[in-house]
N, C-alpha and C positions, 0 to 999 in steps of 0.2 A: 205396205202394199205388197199384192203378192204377185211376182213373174215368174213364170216358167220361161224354159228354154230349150227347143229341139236341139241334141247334142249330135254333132256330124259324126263322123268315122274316127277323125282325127280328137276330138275332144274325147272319145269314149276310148281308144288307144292311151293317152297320158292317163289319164283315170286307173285304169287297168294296171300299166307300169309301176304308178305309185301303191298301187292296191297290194301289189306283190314284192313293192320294196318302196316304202315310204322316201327313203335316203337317196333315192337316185338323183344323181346331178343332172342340171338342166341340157349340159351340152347332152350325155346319156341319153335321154329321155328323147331328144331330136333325134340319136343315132338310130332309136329302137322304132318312133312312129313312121308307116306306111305311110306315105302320099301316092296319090293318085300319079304324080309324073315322076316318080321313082328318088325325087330330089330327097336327101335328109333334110331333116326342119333344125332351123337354126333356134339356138339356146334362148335369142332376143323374143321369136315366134312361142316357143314354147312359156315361156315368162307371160306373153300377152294375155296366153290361151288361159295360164294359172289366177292371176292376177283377177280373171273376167269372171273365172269360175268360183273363184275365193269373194268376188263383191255381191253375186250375186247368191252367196251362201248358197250353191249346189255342193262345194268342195270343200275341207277345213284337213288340212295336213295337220298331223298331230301324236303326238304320243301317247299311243294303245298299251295296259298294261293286260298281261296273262296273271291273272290273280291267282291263278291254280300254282303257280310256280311260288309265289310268296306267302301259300297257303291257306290265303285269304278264303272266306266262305263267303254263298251268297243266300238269297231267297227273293221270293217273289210275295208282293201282299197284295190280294184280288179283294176287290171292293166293289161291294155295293153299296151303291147311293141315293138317296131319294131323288132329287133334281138337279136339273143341272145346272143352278146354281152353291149347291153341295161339292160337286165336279170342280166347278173352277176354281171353289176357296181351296178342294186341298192340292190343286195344281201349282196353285200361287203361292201356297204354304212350303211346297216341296222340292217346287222346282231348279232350286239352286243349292238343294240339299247335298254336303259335297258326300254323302253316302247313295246317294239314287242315281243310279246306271240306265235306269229305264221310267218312262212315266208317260204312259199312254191310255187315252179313251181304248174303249175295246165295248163289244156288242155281245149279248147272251146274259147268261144272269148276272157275271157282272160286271161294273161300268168305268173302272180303273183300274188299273195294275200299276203296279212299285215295284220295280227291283233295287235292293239294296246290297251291300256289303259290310263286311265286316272283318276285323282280324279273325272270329272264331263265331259258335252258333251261340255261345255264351254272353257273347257283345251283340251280337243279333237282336238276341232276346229283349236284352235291359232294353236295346234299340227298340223293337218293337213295345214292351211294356210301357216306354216312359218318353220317348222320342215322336215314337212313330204314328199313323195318321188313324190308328185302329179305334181310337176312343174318340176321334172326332167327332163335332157334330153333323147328322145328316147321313152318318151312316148306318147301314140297315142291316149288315152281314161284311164279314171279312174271312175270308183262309189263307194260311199261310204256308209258301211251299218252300221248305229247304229244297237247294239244290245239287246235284254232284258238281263234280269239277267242269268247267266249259267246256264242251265241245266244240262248236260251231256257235257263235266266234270263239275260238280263244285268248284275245283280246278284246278286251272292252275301253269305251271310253271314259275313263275316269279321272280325275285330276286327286289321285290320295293322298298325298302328299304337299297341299296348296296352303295348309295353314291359316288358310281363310276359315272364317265362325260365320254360319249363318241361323243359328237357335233363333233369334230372334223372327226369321222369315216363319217360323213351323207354327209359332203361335204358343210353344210350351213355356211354361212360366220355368225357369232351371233353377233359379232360387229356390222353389219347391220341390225339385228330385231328390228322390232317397237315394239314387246313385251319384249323385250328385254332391249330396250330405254325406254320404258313407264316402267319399272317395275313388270310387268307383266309375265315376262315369268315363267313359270313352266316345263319348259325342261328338261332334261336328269338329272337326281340325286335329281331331288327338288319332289320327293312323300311327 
């Protein structure tokens, strides 16, 4: 089910705080938020506010990595797809991909985008050639955009480090990679 929520003054104030420093303690975060009758908000208030924001998945506090600092690279793989039954298999396929940073519908020629990472453009690569969602079925066109280092953001949300395997969600058979056979692979849990 989906709910929205108008956020007052005060919910977009903590929001903010955390935005510019994730680690802020809750007594903090009371000192910093404006109320309307000049009162600090107490750390119990501020907990509510987090708590309400966290169930209703508007907020998820969490650790942002700068991949430019660890040298990581990324790219972007724009897709076209016949229908949008096409779209959702490789949403489903990808979406707990722990290299995909981004995976959204988008509108113009084409109808998916992927961002990925990787330690180097060379891991990319094998990624894309043997991993990645290019030779799927149902797709019609794909370009693929290396990228510089992040700008805006410079941190992304990524879990690289999770050691969690999710090959099996992608659909690729890995018994049958030649990166995989050569030693070589760097897939899913190997940052």
């Amino acid at each position: 089910m989906y709910y929205s929520m108008e956020l007052d003054e005060i919910y977009k104030q903590i929001i903010n705080i955390l935005y510019n420093y994730g680690r802020e303690s809750l007594t903090s975060i009371g000192e910093k938020v404006h109320k309307a009758d000049k009162d600090k908000m107490s750390h119990t208030g501020v907990n509510k506010r987090l708590t309400k924001l966290e169930k209703l998945n508007l907020l998820k506090v969490q650790g942002n990595v700068n991949i430019s600092k660890l040298d990581y690279k990324a790219c972007y793989i724009l897709i076209e797809l016949k229908n949008f039954e096409s779209i959702k298999s490789i949403i489903k396929s990808y979406e707990k991909c722990p290299r995909v940073f981004l995976l959204n519908q988008v509108s113009g020629r084409y109808n998916l985008i992927l961002g990925i990472v990787g330690q180097n453009t060379e891991i990319l690569q094998r990624y894309i050639n043997h991993c990645g969602p290019t030779n799927k079925e149902g797709i019609l066109h794909s370009d693929i955009l290396f990228v510089s280092d992040f700008v805006i953001p410079p941190y992304i949300p990524i879990n690289l480090f999770g050691k969690e395997s999710y090959e099996c969600n992608c659909g690729n058979i890995c018994s049958n990679c030649s990166a995989l056979l050569e030693g070589n692979c760097e897939g899913c849990g190997n940052f």
